[in-house]
C-alpha positions as CSV (number, residue, x, y, z in Angstrom):
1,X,-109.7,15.4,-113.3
2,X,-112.8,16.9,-113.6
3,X,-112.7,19.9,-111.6
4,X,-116.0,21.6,-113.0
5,X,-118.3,18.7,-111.7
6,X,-117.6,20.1,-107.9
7,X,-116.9,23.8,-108.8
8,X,-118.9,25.3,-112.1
9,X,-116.4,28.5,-111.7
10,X,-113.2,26.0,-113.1
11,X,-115.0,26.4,-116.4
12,X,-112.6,27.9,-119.2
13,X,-110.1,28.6,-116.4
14,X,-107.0,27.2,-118.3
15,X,-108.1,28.1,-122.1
16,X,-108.9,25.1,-123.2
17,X,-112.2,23.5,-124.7
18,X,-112.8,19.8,-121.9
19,X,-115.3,17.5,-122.3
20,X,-115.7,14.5,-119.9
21,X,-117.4,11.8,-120.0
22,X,-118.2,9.6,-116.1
23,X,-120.0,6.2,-116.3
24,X,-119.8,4.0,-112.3
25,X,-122.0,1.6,-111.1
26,X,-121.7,0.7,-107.6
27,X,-122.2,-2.9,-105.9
28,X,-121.7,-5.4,-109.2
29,X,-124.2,-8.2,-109.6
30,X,-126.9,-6.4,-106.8
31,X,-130.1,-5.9,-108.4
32,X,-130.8,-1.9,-107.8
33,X,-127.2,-1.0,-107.3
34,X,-126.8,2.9,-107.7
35,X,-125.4,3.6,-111.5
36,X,-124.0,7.3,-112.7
37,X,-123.7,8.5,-116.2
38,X,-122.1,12.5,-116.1
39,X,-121.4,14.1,-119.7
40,X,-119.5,17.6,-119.0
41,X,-118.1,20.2,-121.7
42,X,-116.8,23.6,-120.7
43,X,-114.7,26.2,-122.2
44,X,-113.5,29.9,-121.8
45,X,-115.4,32.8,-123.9
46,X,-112.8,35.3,-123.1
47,X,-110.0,36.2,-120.6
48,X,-113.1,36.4,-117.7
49,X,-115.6,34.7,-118.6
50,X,-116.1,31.0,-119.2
51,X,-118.9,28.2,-120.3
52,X,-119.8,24.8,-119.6
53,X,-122.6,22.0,-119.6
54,X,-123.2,18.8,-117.4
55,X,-125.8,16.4,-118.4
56,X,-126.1,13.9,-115.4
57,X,-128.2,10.7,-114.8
58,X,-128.3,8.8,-111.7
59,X,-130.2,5.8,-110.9
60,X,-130.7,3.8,-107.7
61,X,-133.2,0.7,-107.7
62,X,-136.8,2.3,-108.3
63,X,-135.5,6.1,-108.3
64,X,-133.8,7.8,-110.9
65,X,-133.1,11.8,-111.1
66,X,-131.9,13.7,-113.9
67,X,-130.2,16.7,-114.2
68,X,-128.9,19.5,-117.0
């Protein structure tokens, strides 16, 4: 589960280096149907402190958004 997606602060938090990687599309065969893409890496620095990055794309009919 991708626990840094709803809460940046679970980045690093058990020592490890995550990536995930989130593709849905919503409403099969409807022209417009909303479509995600998510691309997440995180990772602690140190004891306190961790990284992460979430590349995310979502598109619905004529409107798309973007977001790093």
């Amino acid at each position: 589960m991708n626990n840094t997606s709803f809460v940046p602060a679970w980045s690093g938090y058990n020592g490890n280096i995550e990536s995930f990687l989130t593709y849905r599309q919503s409403w099969l065969g409807v022209a417009g149907a909303p479509k995600l893409g998510m691309f997440n890496i995180n990772g602690a620095l140190n004891d306190n402190m961790g990284l992460g990055f979430l590349l995310r794309t979502e598109k619905t009919g004529n409107f798309s958004q973007n977001y790093v």
